[in-house]
N, C-alpha and C positions, 0 to 999 in steps of 0.2 A: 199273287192272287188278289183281285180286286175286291176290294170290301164297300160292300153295298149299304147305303147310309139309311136304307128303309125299306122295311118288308111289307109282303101286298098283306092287303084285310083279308080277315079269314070268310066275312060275308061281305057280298057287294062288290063296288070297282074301286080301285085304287090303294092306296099307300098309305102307313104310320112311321113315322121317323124311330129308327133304330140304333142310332150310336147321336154323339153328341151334335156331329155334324149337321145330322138331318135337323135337330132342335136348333140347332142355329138359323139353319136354311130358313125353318118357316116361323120364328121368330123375326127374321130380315124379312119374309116376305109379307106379314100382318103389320109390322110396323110402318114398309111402304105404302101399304093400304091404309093406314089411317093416318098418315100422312098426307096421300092426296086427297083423299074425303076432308079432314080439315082444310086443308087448302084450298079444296072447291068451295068450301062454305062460307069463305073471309071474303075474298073479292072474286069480283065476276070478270074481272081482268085475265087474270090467273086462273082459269080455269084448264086450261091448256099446259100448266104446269103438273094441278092436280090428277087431269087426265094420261099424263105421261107416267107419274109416280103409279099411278094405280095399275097401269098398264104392265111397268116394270116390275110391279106383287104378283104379278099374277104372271105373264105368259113363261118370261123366263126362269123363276122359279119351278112353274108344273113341268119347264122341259126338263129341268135340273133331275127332279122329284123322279119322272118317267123314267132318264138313264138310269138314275142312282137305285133303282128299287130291283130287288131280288128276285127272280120269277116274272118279271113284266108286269103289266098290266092287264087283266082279264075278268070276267065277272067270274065269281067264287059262290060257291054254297053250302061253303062251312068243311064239313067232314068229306064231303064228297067227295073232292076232288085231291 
């Protein structure tokens, strides 16, 4: 049985990290991101580094996030559903 690293919110779209995994996951992925925001902000050389790091916080982690979440992804409205 596959164990899912993050369960959907109980209002709204998306996910909260639910075993330690997941807290890893989006700790790797916020640190990517200020990673390339620092980077973009030293030189203008490198901005193309920092545009990659940022890129690498975000897309492949929410694909990570989307498989790994319990019940998918859907809008929720709490009790309701």
């Amino acid at each position: 049985m596959a164990r899912y690293w993050f369960r959907q919110k109980r209002y709204g779209l998306g996910a909260t990290p639910n075993t330690w995994q997941g807290w890893v996951l989006v700790l790797v992925g916020v640190a990517l991101l200020v990673a390339g925001v620092v980077i973009n902000g030293k030189d203008p050389q490198e901005v193309w580094l920092g545009s990659l790091l940022i890129f690498a916080g975000v897309v492949p982690v929410s694909i990570i996030v989307w498989f790994k979440t319990e019940g998918g992804w859907r809008w929720r409205w709490g009790d309701d559903d």
